[in-house]
Structure formats: C-alpha cells, structure tokens
C-alpha positions, 0 to 999 in steps of 0.5 A, spaced: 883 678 815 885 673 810 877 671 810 875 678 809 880 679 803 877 673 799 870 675 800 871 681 798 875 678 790 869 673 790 864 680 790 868 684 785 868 677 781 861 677 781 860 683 780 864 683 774 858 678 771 852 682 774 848 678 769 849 672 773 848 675 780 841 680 777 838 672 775 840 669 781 837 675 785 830 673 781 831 666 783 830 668 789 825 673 789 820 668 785 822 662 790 819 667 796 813 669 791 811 661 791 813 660 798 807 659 804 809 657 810 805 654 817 806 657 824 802 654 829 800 656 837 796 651 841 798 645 837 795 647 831 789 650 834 792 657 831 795 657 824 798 663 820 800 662 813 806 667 811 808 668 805 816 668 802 815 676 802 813 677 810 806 678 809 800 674 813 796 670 808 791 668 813 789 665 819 786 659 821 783 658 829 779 650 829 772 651 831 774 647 837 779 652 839 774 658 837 768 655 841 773 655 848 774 663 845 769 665 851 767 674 851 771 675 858 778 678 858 782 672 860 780 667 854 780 674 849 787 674 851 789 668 850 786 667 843 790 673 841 797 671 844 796 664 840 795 668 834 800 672 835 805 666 837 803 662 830 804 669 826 811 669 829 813 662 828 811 663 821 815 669 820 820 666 823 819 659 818 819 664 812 825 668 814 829 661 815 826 659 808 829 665 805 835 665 808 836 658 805 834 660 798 840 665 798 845 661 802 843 655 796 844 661 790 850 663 794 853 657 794 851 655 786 855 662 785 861 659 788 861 665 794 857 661 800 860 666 804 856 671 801 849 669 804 852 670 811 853 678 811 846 678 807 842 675 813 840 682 817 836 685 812 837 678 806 840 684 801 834 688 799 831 681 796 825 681 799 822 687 797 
C-alpha cells in the first residue's frame, strides 16, 4: 500500500515538470530509433534485424543454409519455422532493450518504480 502511495507522489512530482518527463520520453524514442538488434534461429543460419520501433528490418538465410532449402514441404517448413524463431528472438531482444532505456530514464528521474507499471504496452513510447 505504502509502495502504491509513493509511486503515486513521485508520478504527481513528475508531472508537475512535464519538461522534463516529455524529454526523457524522447530520449527514449531516439534511443529505439537508433537501435538494431539480432535474432538468430539455427546458429545463426537465420538472422532478423528488429528495430528499437518493432519492425522487421531484414532477414538474412546463409547460402549454406539456403542450399539445404529444398522444394518439398518438409525442408519448406523448416526454413519458415527458422525465420520465424529469428523474428522472434529479435523482437524479444528489441522488447528487452526498450524495457532497459525506460527503466534507466526512470531511474535518472528518480522514479524507478515507474518503468515496472510501463512494461505491458512501454506507455505508448514506441509508437
């Protein structure tokens, strides 16, 4: 309870500088504009760069990989299943990352606290 009532001054501190919240917000949003992350599948046959705002950048199958990419259904499927486990892993990197820039924000605002209620939808900062 105790916890909750001093989330809630250290919000109504904050929002008394909306100065300093709205540039600590920007920090954030050009921090995930300039990231790229790496997801992987296969060790590294499949690799995704994910941008800091969510998006699929690009994929990358090493030739190797491409040649065992055959026509029958099997081998069809297992490439798509790699994308999509590299896809993943670099959204999940990407997600963690933008998790970490609002938790070091928080905390230079001295309101750590802050970042933990944000993690569901990271407060709209991403879009």
């Amino acid at each position: 309870m105790f916890d909750s009532l001093k989330s809630m001054g250290a919000i109504a501190g904050l929002l008394k500088n909306k100065d300093e919240l709205a540039a600590a917000g920007k920090r954030v949003q050009e921090r995930m504009e300039a990231l790229r992350v790496t997801g992987e599948a296969g060790g590294g046959a499949v690799r995704a760069v994910v941008t800091g705002k969510m998006r699929v950048e690009s994929i990358r199958i090493e030739p190797a990989a491409a040649k065992g990419f055959g026509a029958d259904d099997e081998t069809r499927h297992m490439a798509e299943s790699l994308i999509v486990h590299a896809v993943n892993d670099g959204l999940i990197k990407a997600q963690e990352a933008a998790q970490a820039a609002i938790a070091s924000e928080a905390e230079a605002l001295g309101v750590p606290e802050i970042a933990d209620k944000l993690q569901g939808g990271l407060g709209g900062l991403l879009t």
